[in-house]
C-alpha positions in Angstrom: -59.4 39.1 46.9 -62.6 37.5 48.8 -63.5 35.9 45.4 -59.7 34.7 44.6 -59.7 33.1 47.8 -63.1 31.1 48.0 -62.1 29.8 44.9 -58.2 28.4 46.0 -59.9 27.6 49.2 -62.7 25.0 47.3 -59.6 23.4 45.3 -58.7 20.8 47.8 -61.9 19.5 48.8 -62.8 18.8 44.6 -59.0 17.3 44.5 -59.9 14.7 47.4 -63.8 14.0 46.1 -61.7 13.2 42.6 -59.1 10.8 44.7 -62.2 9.0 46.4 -63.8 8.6 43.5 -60.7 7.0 41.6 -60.2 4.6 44.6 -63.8 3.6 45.2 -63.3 2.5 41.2 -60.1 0.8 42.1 -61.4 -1.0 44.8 -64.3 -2.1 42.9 -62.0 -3.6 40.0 -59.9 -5.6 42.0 -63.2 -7.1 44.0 -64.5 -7.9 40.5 -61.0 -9.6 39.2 -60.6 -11.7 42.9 -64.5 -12.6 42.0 -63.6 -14.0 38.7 -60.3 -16.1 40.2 -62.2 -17.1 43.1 -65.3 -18.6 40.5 -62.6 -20.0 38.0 -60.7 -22.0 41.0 -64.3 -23.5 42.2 -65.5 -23.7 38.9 -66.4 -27.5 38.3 -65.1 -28.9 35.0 -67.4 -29.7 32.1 -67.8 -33.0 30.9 -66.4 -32.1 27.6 -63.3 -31.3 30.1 -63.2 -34.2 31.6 -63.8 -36.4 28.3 -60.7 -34.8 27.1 -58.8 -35.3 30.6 -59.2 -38.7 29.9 -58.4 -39.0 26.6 -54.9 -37.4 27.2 -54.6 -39.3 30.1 -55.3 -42.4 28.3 -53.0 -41.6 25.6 -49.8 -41.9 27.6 -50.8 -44.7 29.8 -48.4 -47.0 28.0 -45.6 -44.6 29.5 -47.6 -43.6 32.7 -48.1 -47.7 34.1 -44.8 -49.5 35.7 -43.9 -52.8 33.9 -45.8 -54.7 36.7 -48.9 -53.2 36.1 -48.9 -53.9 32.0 -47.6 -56.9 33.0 -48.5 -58.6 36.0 -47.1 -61.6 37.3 -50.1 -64.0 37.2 -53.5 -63.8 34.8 -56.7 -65.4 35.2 -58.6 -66.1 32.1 -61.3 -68.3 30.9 -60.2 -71.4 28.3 -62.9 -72.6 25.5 -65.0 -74.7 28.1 -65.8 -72.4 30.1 -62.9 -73.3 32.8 -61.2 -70.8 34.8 -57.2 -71.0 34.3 -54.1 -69.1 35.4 -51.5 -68.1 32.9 -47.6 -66.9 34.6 -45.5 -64.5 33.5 -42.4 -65.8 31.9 -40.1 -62.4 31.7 -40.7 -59.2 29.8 -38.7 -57.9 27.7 -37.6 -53.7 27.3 -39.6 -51.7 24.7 -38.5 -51.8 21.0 -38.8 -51.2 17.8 -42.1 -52.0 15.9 -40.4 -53.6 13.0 -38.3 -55.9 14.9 -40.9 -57.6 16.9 -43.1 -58.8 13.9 -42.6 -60.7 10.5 -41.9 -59.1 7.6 -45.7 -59.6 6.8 -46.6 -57.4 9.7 -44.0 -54.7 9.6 -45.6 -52.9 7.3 -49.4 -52.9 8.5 -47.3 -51.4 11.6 -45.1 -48.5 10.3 -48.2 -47.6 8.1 -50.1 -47.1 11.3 -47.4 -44.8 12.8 -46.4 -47.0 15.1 -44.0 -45.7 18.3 -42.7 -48.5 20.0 -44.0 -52.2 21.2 -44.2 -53.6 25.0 -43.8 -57.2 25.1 -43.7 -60.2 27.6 -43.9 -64.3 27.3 -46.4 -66.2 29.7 -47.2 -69.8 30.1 -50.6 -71.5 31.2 -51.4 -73.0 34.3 -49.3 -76.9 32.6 -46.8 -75.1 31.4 -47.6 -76.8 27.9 -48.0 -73.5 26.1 -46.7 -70.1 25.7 -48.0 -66.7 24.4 -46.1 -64.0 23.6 -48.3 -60.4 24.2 -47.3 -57.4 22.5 -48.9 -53.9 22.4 -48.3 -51.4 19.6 -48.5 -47.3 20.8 -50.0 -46.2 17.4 -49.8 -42.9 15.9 -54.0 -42.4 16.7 -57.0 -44.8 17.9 -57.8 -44.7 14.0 -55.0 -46.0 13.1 -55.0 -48.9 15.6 -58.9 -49.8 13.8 -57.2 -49.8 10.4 -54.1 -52.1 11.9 -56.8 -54.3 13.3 -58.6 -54.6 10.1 -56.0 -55.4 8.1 -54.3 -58.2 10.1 -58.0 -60.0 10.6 -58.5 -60.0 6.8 -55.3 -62.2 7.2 -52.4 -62.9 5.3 -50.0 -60.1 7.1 -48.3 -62.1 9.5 -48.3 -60.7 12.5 -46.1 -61.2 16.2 -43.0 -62.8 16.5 -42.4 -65.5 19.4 -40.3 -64.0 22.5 -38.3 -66.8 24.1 -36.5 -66.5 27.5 -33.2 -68.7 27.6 -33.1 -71.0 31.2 -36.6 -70.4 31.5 -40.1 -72.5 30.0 -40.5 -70.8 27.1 -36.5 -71.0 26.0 -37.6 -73.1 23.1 -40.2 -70.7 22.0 -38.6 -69.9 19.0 -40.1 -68.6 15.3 -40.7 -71.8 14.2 -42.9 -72.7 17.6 -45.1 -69.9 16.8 -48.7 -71.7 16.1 -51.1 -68.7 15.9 -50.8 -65.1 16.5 -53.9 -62.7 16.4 -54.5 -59.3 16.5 -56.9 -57.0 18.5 -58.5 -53.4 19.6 -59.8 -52.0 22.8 -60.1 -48.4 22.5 -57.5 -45.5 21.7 -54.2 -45.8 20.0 -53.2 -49.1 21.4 -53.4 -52.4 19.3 -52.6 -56.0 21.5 -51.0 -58.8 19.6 -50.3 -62.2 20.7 -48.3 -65.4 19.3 -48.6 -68.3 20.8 -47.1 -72.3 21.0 -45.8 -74.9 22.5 -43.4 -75.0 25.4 -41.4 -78.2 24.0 -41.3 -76.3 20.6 -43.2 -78.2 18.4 -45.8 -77.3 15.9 -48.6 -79.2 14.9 -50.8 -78.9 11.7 -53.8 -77.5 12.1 -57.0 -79.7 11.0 -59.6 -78.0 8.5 -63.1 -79.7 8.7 -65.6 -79.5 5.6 -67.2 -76.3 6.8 -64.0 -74.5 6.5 -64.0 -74.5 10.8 -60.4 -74.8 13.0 -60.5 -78.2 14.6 -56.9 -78.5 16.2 -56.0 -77.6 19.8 -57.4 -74.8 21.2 -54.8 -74.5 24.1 -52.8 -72.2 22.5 -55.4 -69.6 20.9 -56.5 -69.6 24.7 -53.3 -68.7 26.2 -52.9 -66.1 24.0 -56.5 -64.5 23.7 -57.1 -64.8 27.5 -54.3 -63.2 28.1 -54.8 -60.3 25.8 -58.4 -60.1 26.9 -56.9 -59.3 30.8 -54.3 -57.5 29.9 -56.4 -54.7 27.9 -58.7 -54.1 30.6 -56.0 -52.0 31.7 -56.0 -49.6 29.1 -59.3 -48.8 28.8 -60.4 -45.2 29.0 -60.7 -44.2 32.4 -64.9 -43.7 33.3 -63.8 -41.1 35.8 -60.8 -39.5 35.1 -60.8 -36.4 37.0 -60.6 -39.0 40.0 -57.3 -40.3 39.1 -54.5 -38.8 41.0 -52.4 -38.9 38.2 -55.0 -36.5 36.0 -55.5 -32.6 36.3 -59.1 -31.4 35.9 
């Protein structure tokens, strides 16, 4: 009976080394997981992390940025003497369609670059003697803006059609105002185009000198590339992204 009972009486005290043991484990689990949460919430991003923090970011900035910002009211640019010269900002129209806000030339360069939608807006320069109509394609991938670019400088696709604003300057700024229009490419998916005239609505004929050079007016093709070259500083990729309120790191 001695030997029954030292046995039942050593039961408990294994039973309660076992429980320790089990919770010691336990314990030592959970401080291992809170470890790891606590090093993943301080943990710094990579720069491969970042890169592609900006790259999303910079994707959607055509929806993130209020019309103001694409669009601002006043741009300074530099004409082709080297003179310093403010275009305004006629009116801006909502987004639309690709294929209704280019020629039947361009249309196509457009829908085979996967083209969403295009922002536009009409400014004037600093006389009020020209117009420029700006337009940026959202294209399918910054490949596809390259190719788009490509094709419309090897010429011969047409490219943006004028945007006129009844009661205002550029009310006259029809189709058949529309001098020159150009193309161009920053970075990413987003392709600027720009068609540019004469406020009064005339056209003139552009003079071709012996080396094959442009010898017209160059009010126009300033307008309209001095605005584009302002307006695209805006959507360049952001050099620190994870800084921006508006991106998650």
């Amino acid at each position: 009976m001695s030997a029954v009972t030292a046995t039942a009486g050593r039961r408990p005290l294994l039973f309660w080394i076992m429980i320790g043991l089990i919770l010691l484990l336990g314990l030592g689990a959970a401080g291992g997981g809170a470890a790891g949460v606590v090093a993943m919430a301080t943990r710094h991003p990579s720069q491969a992390q970042i890169s592609a923090a900006g790259q999303r970011e910079f994707a959607v900035q055509w929806q993130r940025l209020s019309a103001g910002r694409i669009f601002p009211s006043s741009v300074s640019y530099l004409d082709s003497f080297g003179g310093r010269t403010t275009a305004t900002l006629v009116g801006i129209a909502p987004q639309a369609p690709c294929g209704s806000t280019v020629d039947a030339a361009a249309a196509p360069v457009l829908a085979a670059a996967g083209c969403v939608t295009v922002l536009r807006a009409t400014y004037t320069d600093a006389s009020q003697t020209a117009v420029a109509t700006i337009g940026i394609a959202v294209l399918r991938s910054p490949g596809d803006a390259l190719r788009a670019q490509s094709t419309f400088v090897a010429g011969g696709h047409g490219g943006l059609l004028a945007l006129s604003f009844p009661g205002t300057v550029a009310s006259l700024f029809t189709g058949s105002a529309r001098e020159t229009y150009a193309a161009k490419t920053t970075a990413g998916r987003y392709l600027f185009l720009s068609a540019a005239g004469y406020t009064d609505g005339r056209r003139t004929t552009p003079q071709v000198n012996s080396d094959g050079g442009y010898t017209g007016e160059t009010v126009t093709t300033d307008l309209g590339n001095g605005v584009v070259s302002q307006l695209s500083a805006e959507f360049q990729a952001p050099a620190r992204p994870c800084a921006d309120k508006n991106v998650r790191c």
